[in-house]
TIKEBA-588428 format. One record per atom (N, C-alpha, C): x, y, z. Coordinates in steps of 0.001 Angstrom, whole numbers, padded with zeros to 6 digits, always signed. Layout:
REM TIKEBA-588428
XYZ
...
END
This chain:
REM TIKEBA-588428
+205037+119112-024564
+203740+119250-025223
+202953+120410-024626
+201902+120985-025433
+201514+122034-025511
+199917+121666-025329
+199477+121641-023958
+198033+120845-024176
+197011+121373-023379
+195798+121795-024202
+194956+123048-023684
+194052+122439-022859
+193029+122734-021719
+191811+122843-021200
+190941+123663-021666
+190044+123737-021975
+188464+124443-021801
+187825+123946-020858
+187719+125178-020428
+186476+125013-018912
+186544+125920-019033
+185137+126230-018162
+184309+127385-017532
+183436+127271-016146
+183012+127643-015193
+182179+128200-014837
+180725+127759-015230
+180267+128694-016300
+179380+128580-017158
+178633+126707-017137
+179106+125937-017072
+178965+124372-017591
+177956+124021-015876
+178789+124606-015069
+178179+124610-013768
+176169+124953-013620
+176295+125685-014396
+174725+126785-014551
+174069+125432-015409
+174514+124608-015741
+173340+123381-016507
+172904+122994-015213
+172214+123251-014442
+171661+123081-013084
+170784+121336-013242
+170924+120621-012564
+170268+119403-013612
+169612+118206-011821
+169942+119316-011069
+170011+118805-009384
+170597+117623-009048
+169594+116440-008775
+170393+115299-008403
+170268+114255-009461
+170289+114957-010726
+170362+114232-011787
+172003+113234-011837
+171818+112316-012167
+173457+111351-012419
+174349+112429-013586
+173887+113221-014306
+174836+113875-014758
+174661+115149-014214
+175619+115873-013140
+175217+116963-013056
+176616+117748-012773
+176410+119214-011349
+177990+119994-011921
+178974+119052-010830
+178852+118495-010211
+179443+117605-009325
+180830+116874-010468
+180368+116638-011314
+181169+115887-012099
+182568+116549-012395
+182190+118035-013144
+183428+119044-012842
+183876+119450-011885
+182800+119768-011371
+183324+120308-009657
+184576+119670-009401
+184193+118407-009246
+185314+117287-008527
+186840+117173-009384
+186363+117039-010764
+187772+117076-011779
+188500+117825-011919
+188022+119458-012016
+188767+120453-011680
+189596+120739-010466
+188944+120319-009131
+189447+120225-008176
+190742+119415-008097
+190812+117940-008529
+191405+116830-008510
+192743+117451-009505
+192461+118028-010528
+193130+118560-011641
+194060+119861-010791
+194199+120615-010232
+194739+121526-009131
+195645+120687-007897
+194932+119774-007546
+195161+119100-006328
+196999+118479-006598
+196602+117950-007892
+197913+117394-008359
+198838+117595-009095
+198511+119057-009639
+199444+120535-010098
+199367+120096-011399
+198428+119226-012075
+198139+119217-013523
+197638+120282-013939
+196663+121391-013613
+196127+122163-013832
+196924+123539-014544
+197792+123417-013364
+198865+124583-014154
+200242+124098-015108
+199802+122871-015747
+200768+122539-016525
+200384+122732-018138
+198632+122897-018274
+198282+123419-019205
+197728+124637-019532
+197586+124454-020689
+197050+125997-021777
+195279+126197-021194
+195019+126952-020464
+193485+127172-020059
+193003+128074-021404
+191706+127474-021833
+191682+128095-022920
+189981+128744-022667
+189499+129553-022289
+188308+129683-022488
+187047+129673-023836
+186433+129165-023027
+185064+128902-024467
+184489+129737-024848
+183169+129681-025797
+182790+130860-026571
+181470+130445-026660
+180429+131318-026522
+179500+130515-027767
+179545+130352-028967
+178454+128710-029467
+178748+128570-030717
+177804+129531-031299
+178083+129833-032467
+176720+130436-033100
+175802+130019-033512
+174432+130228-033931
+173435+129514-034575
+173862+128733-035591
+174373+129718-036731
+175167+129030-037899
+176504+128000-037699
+176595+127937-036608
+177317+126928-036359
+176719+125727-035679
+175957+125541-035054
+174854+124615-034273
+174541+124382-035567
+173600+125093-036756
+173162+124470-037851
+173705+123556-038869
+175250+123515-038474
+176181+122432-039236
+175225+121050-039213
+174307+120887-037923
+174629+119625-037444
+172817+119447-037447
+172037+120784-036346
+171147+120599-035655
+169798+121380-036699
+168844+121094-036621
+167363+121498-037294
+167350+123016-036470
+167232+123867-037618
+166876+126068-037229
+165592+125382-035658
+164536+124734-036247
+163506+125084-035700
+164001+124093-034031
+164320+123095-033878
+165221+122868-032919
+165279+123549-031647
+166603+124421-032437
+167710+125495-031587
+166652+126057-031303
+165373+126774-032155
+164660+127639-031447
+163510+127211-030456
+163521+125677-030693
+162472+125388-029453
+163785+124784-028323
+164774+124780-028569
+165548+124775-027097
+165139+126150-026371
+166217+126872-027411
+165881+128322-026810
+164710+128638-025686
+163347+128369-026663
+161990+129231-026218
+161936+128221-024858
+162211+126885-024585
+161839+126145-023989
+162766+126467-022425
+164059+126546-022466
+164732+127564-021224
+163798+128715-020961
+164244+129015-021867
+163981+130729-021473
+162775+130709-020694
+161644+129451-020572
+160669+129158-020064
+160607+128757-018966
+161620+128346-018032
+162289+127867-017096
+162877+126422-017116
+162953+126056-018180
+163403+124705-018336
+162305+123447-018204
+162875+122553-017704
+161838+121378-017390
+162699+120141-018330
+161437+118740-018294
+162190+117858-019100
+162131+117722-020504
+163237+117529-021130
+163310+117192-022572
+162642+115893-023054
+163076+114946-022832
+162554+113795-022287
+162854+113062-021104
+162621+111398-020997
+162754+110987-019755
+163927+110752-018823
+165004+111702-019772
+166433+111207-019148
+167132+112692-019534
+166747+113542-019914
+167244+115109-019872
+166375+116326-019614
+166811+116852-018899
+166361+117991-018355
+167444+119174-018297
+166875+120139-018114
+166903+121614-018628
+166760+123092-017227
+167807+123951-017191
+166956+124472-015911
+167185+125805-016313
+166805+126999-016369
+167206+128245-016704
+168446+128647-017537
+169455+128622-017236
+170760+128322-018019
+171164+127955-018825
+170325+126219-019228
+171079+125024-019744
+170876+125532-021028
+170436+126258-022089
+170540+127185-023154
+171693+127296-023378
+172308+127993-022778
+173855+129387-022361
+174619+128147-022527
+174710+127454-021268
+175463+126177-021414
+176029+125112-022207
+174613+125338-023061
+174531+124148-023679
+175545+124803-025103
+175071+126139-025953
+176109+126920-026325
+177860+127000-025857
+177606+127294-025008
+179013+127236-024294
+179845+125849-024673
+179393+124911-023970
+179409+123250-024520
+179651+122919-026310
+179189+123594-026644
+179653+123417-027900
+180520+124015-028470
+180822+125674-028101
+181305+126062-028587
+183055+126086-027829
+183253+125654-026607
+183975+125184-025955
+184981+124362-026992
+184152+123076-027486
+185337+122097-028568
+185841+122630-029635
+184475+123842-030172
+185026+124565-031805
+186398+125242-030929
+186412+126018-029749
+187458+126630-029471
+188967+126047-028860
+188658+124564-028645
+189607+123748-028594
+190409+123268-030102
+189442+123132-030852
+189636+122895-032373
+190586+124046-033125
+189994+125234-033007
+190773+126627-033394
+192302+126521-032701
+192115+126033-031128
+193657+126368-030705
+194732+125646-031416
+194066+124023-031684
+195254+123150-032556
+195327+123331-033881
+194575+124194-034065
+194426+124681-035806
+195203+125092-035992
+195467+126324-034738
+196257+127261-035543
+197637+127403-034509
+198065+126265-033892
+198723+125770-033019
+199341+126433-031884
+198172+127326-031486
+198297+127286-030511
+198557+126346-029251
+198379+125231-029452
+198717+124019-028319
+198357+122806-029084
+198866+121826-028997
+199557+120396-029382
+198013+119598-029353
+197609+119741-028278
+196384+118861-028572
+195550+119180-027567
+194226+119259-027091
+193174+119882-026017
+192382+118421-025460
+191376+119234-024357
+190768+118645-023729
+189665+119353-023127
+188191+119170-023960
+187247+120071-023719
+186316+119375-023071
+186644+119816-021257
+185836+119483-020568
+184011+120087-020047
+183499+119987-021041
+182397+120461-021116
+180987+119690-020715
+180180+120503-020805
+178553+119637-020403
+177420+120940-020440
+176163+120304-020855
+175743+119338-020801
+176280+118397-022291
+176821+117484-022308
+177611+116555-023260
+176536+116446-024424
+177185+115617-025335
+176383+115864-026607
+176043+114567-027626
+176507+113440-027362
+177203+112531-028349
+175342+111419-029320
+174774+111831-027921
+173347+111154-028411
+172307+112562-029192
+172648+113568-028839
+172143+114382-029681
+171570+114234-031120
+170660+114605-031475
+170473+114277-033238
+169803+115144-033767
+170013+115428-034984
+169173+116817-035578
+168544+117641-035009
+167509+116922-034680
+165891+117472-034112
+165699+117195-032813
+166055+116287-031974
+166035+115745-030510
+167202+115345-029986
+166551+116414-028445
+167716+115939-026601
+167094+114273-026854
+168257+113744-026591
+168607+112631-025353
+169052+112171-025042
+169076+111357-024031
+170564+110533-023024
+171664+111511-022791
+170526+112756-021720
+171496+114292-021329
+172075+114776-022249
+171689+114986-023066
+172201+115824-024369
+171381+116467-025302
+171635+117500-025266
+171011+119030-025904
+171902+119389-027164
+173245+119864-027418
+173542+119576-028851
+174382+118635-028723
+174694+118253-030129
+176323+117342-030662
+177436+117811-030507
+177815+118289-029578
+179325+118970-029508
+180311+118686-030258
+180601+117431-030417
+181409+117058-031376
+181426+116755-032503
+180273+116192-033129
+179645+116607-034426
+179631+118101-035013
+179427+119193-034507
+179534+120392-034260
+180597+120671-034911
+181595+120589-034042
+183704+120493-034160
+183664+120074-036028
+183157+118703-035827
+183927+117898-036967
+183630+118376-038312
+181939+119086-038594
+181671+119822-039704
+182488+121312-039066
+182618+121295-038448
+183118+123146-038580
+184998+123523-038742
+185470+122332-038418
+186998+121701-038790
+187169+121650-040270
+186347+120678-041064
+186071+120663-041962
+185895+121747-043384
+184440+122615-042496
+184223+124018-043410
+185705+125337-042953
+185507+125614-042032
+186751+126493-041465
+188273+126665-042631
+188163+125327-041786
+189995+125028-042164
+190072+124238-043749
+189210+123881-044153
+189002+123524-045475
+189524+121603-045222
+189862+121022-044236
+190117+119906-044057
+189282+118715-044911
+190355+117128-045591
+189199+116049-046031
+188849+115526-044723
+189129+115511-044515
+188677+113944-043145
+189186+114215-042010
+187913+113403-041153
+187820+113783-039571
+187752+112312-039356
+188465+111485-038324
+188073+110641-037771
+187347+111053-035864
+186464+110367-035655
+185907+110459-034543
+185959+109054-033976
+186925+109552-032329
+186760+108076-032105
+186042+108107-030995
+184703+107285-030498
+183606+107445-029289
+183817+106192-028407
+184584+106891-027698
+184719+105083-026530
+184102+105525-024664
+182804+106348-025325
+181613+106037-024241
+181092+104762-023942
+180321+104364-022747
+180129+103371-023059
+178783+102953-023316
+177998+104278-024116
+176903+103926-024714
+176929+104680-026373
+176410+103740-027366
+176792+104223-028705
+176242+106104-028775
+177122+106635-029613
+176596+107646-030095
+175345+108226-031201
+174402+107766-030962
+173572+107694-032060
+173646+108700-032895
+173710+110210-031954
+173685+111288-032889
+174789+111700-033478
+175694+110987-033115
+176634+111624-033737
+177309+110780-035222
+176473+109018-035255
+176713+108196-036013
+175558+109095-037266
+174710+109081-036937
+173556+109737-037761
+173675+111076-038239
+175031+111812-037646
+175209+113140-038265
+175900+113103-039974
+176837+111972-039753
+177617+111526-040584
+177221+110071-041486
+176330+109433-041367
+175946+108145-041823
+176268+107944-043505
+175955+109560-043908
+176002+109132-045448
+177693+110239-046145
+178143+110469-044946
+178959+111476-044961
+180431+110803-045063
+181278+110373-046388
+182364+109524-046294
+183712+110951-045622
+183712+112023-045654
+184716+112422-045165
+184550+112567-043617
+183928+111894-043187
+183940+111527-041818
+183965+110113-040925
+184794+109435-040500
+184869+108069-039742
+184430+108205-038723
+183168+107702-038581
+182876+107487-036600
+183193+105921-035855
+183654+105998-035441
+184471+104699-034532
+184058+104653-033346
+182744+103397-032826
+182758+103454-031345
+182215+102298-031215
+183260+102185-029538
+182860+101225-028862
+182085+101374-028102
+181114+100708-027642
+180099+100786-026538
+179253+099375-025890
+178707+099310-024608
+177676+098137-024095
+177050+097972-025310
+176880+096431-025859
+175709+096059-026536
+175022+095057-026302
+173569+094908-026175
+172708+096095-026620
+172826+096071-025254
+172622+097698-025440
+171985+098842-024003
+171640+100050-024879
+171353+101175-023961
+171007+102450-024271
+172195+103082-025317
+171180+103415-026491
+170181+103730-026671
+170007+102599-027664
+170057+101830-027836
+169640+100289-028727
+170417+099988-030175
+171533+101167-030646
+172106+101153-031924
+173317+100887-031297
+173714+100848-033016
+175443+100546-032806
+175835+099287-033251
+174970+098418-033497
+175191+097092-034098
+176550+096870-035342
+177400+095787-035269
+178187+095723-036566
+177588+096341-037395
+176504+095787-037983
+176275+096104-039290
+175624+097218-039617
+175724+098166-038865
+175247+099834-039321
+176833+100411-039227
+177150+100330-041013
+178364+100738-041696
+178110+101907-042240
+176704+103097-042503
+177136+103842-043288
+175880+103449-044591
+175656+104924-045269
+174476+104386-046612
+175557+105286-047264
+175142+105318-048862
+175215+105835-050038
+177127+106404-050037
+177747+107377-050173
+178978+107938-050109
+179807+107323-048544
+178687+107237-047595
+179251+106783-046055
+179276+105507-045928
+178980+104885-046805
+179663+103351-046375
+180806+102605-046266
+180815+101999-044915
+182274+101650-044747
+182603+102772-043343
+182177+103980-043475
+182846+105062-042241
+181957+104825-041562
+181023+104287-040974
+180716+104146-039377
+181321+102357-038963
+182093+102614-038010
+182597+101265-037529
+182412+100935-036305
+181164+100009-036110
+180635+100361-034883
+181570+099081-033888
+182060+098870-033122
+182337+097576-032368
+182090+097515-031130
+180687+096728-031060
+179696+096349-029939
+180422+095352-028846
+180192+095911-027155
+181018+095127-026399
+180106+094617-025865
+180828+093398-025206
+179361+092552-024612
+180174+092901-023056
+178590+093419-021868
+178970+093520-020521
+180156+092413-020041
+181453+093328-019295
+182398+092038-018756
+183354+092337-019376
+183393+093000-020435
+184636+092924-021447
+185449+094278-020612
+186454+094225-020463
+187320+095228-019991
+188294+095382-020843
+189792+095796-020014
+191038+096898-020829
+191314+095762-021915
+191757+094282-022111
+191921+093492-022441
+191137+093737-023909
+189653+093362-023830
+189405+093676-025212
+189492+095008-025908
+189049+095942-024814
+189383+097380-025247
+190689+097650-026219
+191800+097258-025244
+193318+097411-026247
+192780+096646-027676
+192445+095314-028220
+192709+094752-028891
+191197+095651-030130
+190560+095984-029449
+189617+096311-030534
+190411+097858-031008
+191210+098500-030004
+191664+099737-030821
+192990+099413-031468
+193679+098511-031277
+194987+097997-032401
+194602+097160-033542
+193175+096433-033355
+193372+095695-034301
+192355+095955-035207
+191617+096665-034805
+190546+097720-036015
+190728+099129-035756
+190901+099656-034581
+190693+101248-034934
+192248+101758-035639
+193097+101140-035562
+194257+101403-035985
+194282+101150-037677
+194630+100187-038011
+194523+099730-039265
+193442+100550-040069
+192309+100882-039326
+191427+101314-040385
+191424+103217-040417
+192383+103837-039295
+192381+105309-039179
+193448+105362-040322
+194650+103859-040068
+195579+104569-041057
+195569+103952-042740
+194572+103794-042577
+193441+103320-044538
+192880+104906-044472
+192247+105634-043763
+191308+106756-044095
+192169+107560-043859
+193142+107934-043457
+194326+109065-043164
+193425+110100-042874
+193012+110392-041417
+192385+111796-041215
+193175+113074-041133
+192812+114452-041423
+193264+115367-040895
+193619+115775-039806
+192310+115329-038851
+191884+115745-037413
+191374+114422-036585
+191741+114515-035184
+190843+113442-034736
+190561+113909-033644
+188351+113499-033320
+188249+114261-032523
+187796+112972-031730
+187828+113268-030225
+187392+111976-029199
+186497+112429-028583
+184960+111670-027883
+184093+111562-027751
+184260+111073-026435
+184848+111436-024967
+185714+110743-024428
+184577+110029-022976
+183678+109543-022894
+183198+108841-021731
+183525+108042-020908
+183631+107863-019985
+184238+107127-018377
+183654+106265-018201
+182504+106110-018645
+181501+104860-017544
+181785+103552-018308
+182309+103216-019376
+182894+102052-019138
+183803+101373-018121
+184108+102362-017214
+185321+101740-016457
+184184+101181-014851
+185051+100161-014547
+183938+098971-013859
+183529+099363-012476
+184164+100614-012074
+183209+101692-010584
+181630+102129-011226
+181916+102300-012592
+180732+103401-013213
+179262+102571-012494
+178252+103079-011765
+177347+102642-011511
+175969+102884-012625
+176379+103078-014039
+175759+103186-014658
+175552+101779-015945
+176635+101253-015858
+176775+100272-016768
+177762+099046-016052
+178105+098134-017428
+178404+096470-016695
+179629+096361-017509
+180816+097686-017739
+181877+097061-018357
+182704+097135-017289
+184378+096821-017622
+185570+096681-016779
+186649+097316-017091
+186802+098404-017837
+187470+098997-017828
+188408+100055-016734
+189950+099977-016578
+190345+100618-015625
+190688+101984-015784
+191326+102826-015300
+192148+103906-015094
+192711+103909-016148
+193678+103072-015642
+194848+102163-016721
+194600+102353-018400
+193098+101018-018141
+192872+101586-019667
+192273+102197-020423
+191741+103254-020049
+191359+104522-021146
+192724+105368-020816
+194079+105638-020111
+195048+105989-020478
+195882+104929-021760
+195918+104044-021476
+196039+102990-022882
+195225+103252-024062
+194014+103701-024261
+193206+104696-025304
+193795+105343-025686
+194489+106458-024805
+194610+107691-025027
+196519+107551-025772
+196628+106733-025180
+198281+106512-026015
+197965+106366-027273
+197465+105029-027566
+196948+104745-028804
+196430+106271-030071
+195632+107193-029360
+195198+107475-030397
+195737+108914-030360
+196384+109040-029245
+198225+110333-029433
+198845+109597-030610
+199319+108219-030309
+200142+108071-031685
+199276+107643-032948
+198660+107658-033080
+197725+108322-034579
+197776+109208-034795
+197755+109975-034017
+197448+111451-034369
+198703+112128-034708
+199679+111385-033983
+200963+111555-034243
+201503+111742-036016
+200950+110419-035825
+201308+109968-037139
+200707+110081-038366
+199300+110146-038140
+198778+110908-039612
+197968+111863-039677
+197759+112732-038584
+197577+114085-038373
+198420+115356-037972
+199584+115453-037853
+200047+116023-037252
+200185+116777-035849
+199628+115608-034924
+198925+115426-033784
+197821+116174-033196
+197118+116577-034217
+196065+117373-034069
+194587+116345-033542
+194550+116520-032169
+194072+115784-031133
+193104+116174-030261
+191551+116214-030207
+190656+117187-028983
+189968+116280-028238
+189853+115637-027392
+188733+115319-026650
+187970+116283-026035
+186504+115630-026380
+185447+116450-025054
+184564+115113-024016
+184855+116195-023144
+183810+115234-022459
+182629+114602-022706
+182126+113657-022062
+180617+112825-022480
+180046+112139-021412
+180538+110841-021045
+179923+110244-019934
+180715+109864-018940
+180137+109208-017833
+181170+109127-016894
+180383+109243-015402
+179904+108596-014604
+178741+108868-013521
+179698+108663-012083
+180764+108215-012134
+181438+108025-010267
+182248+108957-010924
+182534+110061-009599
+183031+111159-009051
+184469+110878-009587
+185137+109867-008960
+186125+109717-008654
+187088+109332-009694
+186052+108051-010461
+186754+107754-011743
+186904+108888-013252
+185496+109823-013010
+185738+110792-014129
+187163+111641-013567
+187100+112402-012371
+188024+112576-012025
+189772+112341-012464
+190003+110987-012273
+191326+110392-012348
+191650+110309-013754
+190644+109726-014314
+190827+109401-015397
+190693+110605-016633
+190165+111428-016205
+190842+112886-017033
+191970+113036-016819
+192563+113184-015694
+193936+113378-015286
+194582+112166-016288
+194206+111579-015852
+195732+110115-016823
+195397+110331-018277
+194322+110735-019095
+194311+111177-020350
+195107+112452-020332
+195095+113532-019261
+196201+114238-019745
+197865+113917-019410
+197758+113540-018215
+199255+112620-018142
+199695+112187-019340
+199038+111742-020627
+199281+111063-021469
+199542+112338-022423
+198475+112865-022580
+198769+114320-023611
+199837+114592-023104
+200235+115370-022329
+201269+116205-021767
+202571+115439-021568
+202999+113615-022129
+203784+112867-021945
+204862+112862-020119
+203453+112570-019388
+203917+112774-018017
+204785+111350-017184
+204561+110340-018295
+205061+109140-017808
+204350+107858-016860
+204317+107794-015850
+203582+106656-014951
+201720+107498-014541
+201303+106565-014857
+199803+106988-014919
+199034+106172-013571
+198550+107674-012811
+198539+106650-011213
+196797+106132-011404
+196811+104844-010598
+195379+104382-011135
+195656+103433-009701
+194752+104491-008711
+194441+103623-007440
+193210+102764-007040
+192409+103026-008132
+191267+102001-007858
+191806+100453-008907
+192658+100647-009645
+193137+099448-009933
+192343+098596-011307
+192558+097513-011310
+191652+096337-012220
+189993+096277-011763
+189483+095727-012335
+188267+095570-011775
+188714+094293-010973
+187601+093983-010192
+187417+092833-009451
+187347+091418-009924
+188136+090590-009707
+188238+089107-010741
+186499+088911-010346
+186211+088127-011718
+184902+087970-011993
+184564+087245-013020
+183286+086782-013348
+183311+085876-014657
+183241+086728-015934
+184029+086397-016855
+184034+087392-018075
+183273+086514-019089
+182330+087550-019942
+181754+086474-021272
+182926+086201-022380
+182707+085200-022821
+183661+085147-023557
+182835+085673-025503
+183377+085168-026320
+182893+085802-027564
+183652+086486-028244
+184639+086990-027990
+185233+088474-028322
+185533+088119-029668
+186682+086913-029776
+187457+086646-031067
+186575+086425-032247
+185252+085590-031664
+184346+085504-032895
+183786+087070-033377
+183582+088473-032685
+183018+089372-032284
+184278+090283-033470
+185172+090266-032795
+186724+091133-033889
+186941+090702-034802
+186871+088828-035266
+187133+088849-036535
+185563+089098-037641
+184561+088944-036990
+183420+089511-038114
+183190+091090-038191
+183616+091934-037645
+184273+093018-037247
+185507+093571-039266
+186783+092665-038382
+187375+092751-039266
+187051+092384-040965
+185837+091567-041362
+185674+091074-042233
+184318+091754-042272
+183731+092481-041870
+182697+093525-042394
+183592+094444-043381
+184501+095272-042673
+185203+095879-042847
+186529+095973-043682
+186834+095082-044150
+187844+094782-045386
+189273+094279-044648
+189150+094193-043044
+190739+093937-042667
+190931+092402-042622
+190579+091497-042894
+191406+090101-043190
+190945+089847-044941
END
């Protein structure tokens, strides 16, 4: 397999200090990514900026230009959970245009499938407003510009952060050639994501949200992506599938209350290689999103590419989470799930 990186440099300059998302996060992955000679097993692909007219797929003219004016000012806060420092402009460009250039490489196959490790991340982004560290939609971005570009029907997006994507559900809400699929804490930040926000007018039916309750680890994880994200990618047959790829579900993350391991977001990442396999012509991008311990964003990039790159045993030394009391609910939770949704 033929499987690209994007990085830069550049992602570093979102200066954000001792903010929980900051360059520490790459710092460390890139490093970790070298350390264990993954690094030179892939396609390094450098990023680009996006253009205005390309940000406008997604984001409000007047927006982009009060990001703009608002750097160029020296930064400061967006709101109470993003901030901005000289750079994060450039960056934030870069960041986006990073996935369009991951997107172009499997387009035009140059490499099998990518991994656009970028920031400041994008997935809560929405038209007109930063938040929850996010300045544009990166991947929203990708999925209309996949779309217009390459003339593609359908994008599935699958978001297994472990906080919903608002902006990126709301880019697409009424938009049927697009599936957004995510799992996330419910309720937590940012308060959406509920079953029953399916989609209005042409988009109903393509947002499939499946809300986890704190506790739930790899266990329900596997079963919510075989037994809905599967069945229902291969009802919509996408062209492209792009991943939304966040860490902090996994049960180190000191940001949230799920249990997810190493283990299983490489079990993700199998799963939705063979989709892509199979009804895309493995045309496959993750970008980065969330993810707050060092160690686990770290590894667990690595075992998503172990998996791209079909490397075999996927090392996962922090292990299971810690036995603990789990809520229960799930089965009542997947089958109203499945029966929103047309699968029983």
């Amino acid at each position: 397999m033929r499987t690209g990186l994007v990085y830069s440099p550049i992602y570093l300059e979102h200066d954000t200090g001792e903010h929980v998302e900051n360059p520490r996060r790459l710092v460390t992955t890139i490093a970790h990514l070298k350390q264990t000679g993954i690094k030179e097993k892939l396609v390094c692909l450098s990023p680009r900026t996006a253009t205005i007219e390309e940000l406008e797929l997604v984001h409000a003219p007047d927006y982009i230009s009060y990001i703009r004016s608002r750097v160029e000012k020296g930064g400061g806060w967006l709101d109470p959970d993003t901030i901005t420092s000289p750079r994060s402009y450039e960056a934030a460009l870069y960041a986006a245009g990073g996935v369009l250039v991951a997107v172009e490489a499997v387009m035009k196959g140059e490499v099998d499938n990518a991994f656009a490790l970028v920031r400041p991340p994008g997935h809560h982004a929405t038209r007109d407003r930063a938040m929850g560290f996010c300045i544009f939609n990166n991947v929203a971005v990708a999925a209309r510009f996949v779309l217009s570009k390459f003339q593609l029907n359908r994008v599935l997006i699958v978001d297994f952060d472990v906080h919903h994507g608002n902006g990126t559900q709301d880019a697409f809400y009424d938009d049927n050639r697009v599936l957004y699929f995510s799992t996330h804490q419910y309720p937590f930040y940012p308060g959406t994501g509920s079953v029953e926000e399916t989609g209005v007018g042409e988009g109903v039916g393509t947002t499939v949200n499946f809300p986890m309750s704190a506790g739930w680890g790899d266990e329900e994880y596997q079963r919510a992506f075989k037994e809905v994200l599967v069945p229902i990618a291969k009802r919509f047959k996408p062209d492209f599938i792009l991943v939304s790829a966040g860490f902090d579900a996994h049960w180190a993350d000191q940001l949230a209350m799920m249990r997810v391991s190493i283990t299983g977001f490489a079990q993700m990442t199998e799963i939705l290689k063979e989709l892509a396999t199979e009804l895309c012509q493995g045309r496959l991008v993750f970008a980065l999103e969330g993810g707050y311990n060092l160690e686990v964003v770290a590894r667990s990039v690595k075992a998503v590419f172990d998996i791209l790159l079909s490397n075999g045993t996927i090392d996962d030394p922090l292990g299971k989470a810690p036995s603990g009391t789990k809520l229960g609910g799930f089965d009542e939770r997947i089958e109203k799930i499945k029966r929103v949704h047309g699968l029983v």
